[in-house]
C-alpha positions in Angstrom: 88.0 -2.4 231.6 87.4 1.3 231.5 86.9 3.0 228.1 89.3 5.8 227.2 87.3 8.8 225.6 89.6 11.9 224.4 86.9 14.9 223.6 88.5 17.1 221.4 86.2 20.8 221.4 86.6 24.0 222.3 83.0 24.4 223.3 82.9 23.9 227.0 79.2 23.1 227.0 79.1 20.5 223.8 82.0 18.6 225.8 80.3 18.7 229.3 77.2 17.3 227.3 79.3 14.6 226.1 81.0 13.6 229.2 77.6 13.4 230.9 76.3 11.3 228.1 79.0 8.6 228.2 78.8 9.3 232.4 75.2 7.8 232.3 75.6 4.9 230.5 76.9 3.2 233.5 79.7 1.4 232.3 83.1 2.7 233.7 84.7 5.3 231.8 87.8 7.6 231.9 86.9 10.9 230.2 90.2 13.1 228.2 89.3 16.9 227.4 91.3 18.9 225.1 90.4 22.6 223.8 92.5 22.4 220.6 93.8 19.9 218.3 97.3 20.9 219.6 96.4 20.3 223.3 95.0 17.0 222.7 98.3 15.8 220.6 100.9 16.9 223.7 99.4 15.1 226.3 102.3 12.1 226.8 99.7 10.2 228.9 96.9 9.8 226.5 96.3 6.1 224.9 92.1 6.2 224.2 89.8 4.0 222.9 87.6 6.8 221.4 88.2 9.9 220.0 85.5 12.5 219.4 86.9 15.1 216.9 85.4 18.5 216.3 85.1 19.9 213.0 86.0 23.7 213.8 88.7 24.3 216.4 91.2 27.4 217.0 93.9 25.7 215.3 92.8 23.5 212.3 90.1 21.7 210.9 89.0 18.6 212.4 89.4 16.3 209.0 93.3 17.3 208.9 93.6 16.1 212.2 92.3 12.6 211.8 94.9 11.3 210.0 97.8 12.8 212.5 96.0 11.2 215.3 95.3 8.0 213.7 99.3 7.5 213.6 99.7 8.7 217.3 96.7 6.7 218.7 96.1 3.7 215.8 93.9 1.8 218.3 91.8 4.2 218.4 88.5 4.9 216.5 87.4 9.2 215.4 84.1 10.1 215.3 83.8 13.4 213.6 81.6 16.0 215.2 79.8 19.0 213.3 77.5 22.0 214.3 75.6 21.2 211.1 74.7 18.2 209.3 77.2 18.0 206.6 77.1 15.1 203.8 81.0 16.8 202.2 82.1 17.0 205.6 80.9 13.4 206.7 82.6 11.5 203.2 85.6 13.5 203.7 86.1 12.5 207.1 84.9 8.6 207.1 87.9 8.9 203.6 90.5 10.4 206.3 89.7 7.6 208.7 86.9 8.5 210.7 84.4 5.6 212.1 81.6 7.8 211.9 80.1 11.3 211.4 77.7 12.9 214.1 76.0 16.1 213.9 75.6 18.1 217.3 72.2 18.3 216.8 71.7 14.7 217.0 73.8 13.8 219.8 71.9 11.5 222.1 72.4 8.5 224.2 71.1 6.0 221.6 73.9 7.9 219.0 76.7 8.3 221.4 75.7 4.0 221.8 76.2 3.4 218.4 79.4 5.5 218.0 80.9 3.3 220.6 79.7 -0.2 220.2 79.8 -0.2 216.4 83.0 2.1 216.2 85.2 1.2 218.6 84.8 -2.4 216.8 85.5 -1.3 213.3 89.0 0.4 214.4 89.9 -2.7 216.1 89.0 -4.4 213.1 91.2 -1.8 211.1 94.1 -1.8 213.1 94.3 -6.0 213.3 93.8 -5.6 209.1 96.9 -3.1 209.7 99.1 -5.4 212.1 98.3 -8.6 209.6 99.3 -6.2 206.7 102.6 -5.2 208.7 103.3 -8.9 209.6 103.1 -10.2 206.0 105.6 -7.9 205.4 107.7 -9.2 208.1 107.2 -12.6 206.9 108.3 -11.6 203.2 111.3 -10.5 204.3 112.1 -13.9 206.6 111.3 -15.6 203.5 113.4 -13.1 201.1 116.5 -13.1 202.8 117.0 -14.9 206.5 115.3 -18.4 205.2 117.9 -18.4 202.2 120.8 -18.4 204.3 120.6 -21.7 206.0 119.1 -23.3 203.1 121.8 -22.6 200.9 124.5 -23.4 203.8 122.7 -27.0 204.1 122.9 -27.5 200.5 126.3 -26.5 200.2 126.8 -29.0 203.4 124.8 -31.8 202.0 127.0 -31.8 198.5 130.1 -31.6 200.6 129.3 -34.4 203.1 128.3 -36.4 199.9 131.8 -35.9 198.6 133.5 -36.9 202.0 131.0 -39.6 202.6 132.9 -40.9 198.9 136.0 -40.2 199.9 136.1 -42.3 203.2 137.3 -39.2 205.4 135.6 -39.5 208.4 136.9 -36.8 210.4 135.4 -34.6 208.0 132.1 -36.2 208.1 131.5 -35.7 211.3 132.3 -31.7 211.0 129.6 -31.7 208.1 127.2 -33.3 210.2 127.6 -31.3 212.8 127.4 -27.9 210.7 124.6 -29.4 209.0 122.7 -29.7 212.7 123.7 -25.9 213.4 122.1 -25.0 210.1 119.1 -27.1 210.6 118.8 -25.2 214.7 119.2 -21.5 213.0 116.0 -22.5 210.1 114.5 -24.0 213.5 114.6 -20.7 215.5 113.8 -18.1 212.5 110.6 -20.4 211.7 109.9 -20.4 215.3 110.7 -16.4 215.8 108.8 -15.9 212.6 105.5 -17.8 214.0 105.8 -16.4 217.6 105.6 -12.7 215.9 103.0 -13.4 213.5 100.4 -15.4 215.5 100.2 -12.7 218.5 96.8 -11.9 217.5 94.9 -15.5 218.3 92.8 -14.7 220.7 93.8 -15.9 224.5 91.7 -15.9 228.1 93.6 -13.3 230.3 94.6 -14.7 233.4 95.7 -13.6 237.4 99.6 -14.1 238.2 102.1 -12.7 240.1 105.1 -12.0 238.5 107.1 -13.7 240.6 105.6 -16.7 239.3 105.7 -15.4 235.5 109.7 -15.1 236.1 110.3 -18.4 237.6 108.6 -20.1 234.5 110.5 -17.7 232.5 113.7 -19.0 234.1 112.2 -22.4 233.9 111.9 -21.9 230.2 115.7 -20.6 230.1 117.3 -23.5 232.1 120.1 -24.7 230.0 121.3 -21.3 229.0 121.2 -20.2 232.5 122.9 -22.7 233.9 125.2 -23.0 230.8 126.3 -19.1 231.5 125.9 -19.0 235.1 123.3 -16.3 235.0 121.6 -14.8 238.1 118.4 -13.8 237.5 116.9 -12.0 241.0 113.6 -10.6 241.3 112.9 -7.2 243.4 109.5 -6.9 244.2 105.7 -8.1 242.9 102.6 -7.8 242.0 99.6 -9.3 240.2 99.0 -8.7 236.7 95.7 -9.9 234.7 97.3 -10.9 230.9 97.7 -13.5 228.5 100.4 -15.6 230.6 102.2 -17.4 227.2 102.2 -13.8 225.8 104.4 -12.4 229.0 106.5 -15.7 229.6 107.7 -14.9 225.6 108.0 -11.4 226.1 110.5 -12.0 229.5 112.1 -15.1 227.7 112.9 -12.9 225.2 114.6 -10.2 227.3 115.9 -11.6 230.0 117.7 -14.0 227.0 119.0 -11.4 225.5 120.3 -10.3 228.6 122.0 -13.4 229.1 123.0 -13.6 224.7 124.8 -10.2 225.3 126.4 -10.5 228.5 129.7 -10.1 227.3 132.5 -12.0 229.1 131.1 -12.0 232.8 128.0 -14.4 234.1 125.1 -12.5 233.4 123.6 -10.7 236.1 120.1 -9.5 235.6 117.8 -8.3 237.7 113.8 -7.8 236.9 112.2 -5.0 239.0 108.8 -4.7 239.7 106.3 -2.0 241.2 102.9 -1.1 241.3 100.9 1.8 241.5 97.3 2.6 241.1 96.8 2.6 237.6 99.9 0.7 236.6 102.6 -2.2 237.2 106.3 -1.0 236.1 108.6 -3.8 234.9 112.2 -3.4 234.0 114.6 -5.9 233.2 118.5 -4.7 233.6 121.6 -6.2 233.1 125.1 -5.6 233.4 125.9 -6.4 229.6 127.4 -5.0 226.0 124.6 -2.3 226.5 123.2 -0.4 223.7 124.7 2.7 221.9 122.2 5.6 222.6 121.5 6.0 219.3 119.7 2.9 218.8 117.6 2.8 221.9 114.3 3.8 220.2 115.5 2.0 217.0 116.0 -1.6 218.8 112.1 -2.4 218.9 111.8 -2.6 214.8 111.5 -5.6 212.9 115.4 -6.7 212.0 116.5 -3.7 213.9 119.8 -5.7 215.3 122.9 -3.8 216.6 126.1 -3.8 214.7 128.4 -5.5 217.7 125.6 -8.6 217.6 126.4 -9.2 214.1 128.4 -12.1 215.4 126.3 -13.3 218.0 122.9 -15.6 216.4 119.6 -13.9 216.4 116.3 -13.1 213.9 116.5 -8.9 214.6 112.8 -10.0 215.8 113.0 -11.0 219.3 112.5 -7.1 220.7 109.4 -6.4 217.8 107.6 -9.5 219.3 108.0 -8.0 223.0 106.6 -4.4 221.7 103.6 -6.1 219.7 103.1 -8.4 223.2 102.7 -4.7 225.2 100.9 -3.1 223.0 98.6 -5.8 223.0 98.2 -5.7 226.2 98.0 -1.5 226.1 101.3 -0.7 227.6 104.7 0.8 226.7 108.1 -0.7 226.4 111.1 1.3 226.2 115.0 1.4 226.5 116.2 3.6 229.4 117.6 6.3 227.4 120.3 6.9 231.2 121.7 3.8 231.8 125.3 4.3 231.5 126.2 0.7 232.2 124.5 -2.6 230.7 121.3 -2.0 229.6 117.6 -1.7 231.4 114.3 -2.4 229.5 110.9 -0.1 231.2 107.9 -2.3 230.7 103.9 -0.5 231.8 101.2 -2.7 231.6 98.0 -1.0 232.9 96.1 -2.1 235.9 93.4 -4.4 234.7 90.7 -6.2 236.9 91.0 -10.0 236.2 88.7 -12.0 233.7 89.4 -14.9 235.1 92.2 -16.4 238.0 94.5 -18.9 237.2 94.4 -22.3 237.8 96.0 -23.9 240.5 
C-alpha cells in the first residue's frame, strides 16, 4: 500500500529534495505538495499518512498549524521542519502534536527513514489511544442510560409476573413473559451493538471478494427480515475489494437493515450500486424509505445520533457510527447524499488496495 506524504513548504527546492528522498527509497509512494498552510488545508482530496510541516510559511507558523491539521487528518503523523536547529521550536512542536522535529540541515535518507518508520507508528499508536478513549466514552453512555432501560422494564416485569403467577391469571402470564423476552432481545442487541462498535480495532487478515459475494452474505445474514418485509435487495454492478470481510458484511448489514427498519409502509426496495475506478470502488446503498431530513445528513454518523421519526422504531443510535469507524478503518469515506429527494442513498469510497491475501474457497 502506497504511503501518503503531504509536503507542506514554500521552498520549491527543500520540497523537490524531499520528494526525491522518499522517491529513492523504493517503496511506492504518492507525493502531496502545498506552498502554504492554507493550500494544503483546501485540498478535499487529501487523506496522508505523513505530514512534513514547515516552520516559516507565508501565512502562519508551522506549530499553529499542527494542531488544525491533526483534527482534519488525525491518522496522520507531523514532522516539523526548520531552517535551523531549534531545541524551543522542537518541544513546542512535539507539545502541539508533532512526531518528530527535523532540521533542514540534517535531512538525509537515514532521517527521512526514521521519520517514517518510527513516526508514522507512534500516530497510529496515538490515534488507536484516541479511538479507545472515544469508545469508552461510548460505552459509558450504553451503560448510563440505554442498559437501564431494559433492566428496569424486566424488574418491573419480573415483580408483576410474580404477582400474576400468585394470582392464577394465566392470560396475564403469558403477556409478562412475553414482554419479558422483548426486554431480554433489546439488552441482547445494545450488548451486541455496544461490542460490535467497540472491538473494531482487533486486528483482522484483509481478504479478496467481490461484492457481489459480500451482499449475498449480507442478505444471507438478513434472511428473516427480508423475507418477513418482502425486501428486494438488487445489486448493479461489481468489483473486487481487498478488506476485512466481517468488517464490510456489518457495515452493509447495517445499512441495508436500516433500509429495510425504515421503509415505511411499502416492501423495501433497495438497491446497492457499485463502480470502480482507478484509485477507488464507489458503493452506495439507496432505498425508497422515510428518508432523512437534510439537516441531519452529516449528523446521522454520531454515536446516538438517531432521527426524531425513529423514536418509535427499536435501535442503539449506533448502527451508522459503527459503519463510519468500519470505513475509516479501512481509509475511506461514507456519507449521506445531501440530493436525494426521495428515500435515502448512503455514498461509500474505499480505496483501491492490492490484496494481502485471496479468499478461500
Amino acid at each position: 500500500m502506497s504511503l501518503k506524504v503531504l509536503i507542506v513548504d514554500d521552498d520549491a527546492g527543500d520540497r523537490k529534495l524531499l520528494r526525491r528522498l522518499i522517491t529513492q527509497r523504493g517503496c511506492p509512494a504518492e507525493i502531496s505538495e502545498a506552498a502554504s498552510g492554507e493550500e494544503a488545508r483546501v485540498n478535499p482530496d487529501l487523506e496522508p499518512d505523513l505530514i512534513f510541516l514547515d516552520y516559516l510559511l507565508p501565512d502562519a507558523r508551522g506549530v499553529d498549524l499542527i494542531s488544525p491539521l491533526a483534527d482534519r487528518w488525525p491518522r496522520a503523523a507531523i514532522c516539523m521542519m526548520t531552517g535551523q536547529g531549534d531545541e524551543e521550536i522542537a518541544t513546542l512542536s512535539i507539545q502541539r502534536g508533532a512526531v518528530d522535529y527535523l532540521p533542514k540541515r540534517n535531512i538525509s535518507a537515514a532521517a527521512l527513514d526514521r521519520v517514517i518508520e518510527n513516526g508514522c507508528k507512534l500516530a497510529r499508536m496515538r490515534w488507536q489511544l484516541e479511538e479507545h478513549r472515544a469508545d469508552l466514552s461510548v460505552f459509558s453512555e450504553v451503560l448510563v442510560h440505554d442498559l437501564k432501560a431494559p433492566i428496569r422494564s424486566m424488574r418491573f416485569l419480573v415483580e408483576k409476573l410474580s404477582e400474576d403467577l400468585a394470582e392464577g391469571t394465566a392470560n396475564e402470564v403469558q403477556r409478562d413473559v412475553q414482554l419479558i423476552g422483548k426486554s431480554a432481545d433489546r439488552l441482547s442487541e445494545l450488548v451486541t451493538s455496544l461490542a460490535s462498535h467497540v472491538h473494531l480495532d482487533r486486528e483482522t487478515v484483509e481478504e479478496q471478494i467481490t461484492i457481489a459475494e459480500l451482499v449475498e452474505e449480507t442478505r444471507l445474514s438478513l434472511l428473516a427480515e427480508v423475507e418477513r418485509t418482502g425486501a428486494r435487495v438488487r445489486l448493479e454492478g461489481n468489483a473486487t475489494l481487498t478488506c476485512h470481510v466481517p468488517q464490510i458484511i456489518q457495515l452493509l448489514q447495517n445499512l441495508i437493515g436500516n433500509a429495510i427498519k425504515y421503509a415505511g409502509e411499502s416492501p423495501p426496495e433497495i438497491t446497492v450500486r457499485c463502480n470502480q475506478s482507478n484509485d477507488a470502488i464507489h458503493l452506495e446503498v439507496a432505498d425508497q424509505g422515510i428518508g432523512v431530513p437534510l439537516e441531519y445528513r452529516k449528523s446521522i454518523f454520531e454515536p446516538f445520533k438517531r432521527l426524531p421519526v425513529a423514536a418509535a422504531i427499536p435501535g442503539t443510535g449506533l448502527g451508522l457510527a459503527t459503519c463510519r469507524k468500519v470505513v475509516e478503518r479501512h481509509g475511506g469515506r461514507i456519507w449521506c447524499d445531501e440530493t436525494a429527494t426521495q428515500g435515502t442513498i448512503i455514498h461509500v469510497n474505499f480505496p483501491c488496495r492490492p490484496p494481502s491475501q485471496s479468499r478461500a474457497d
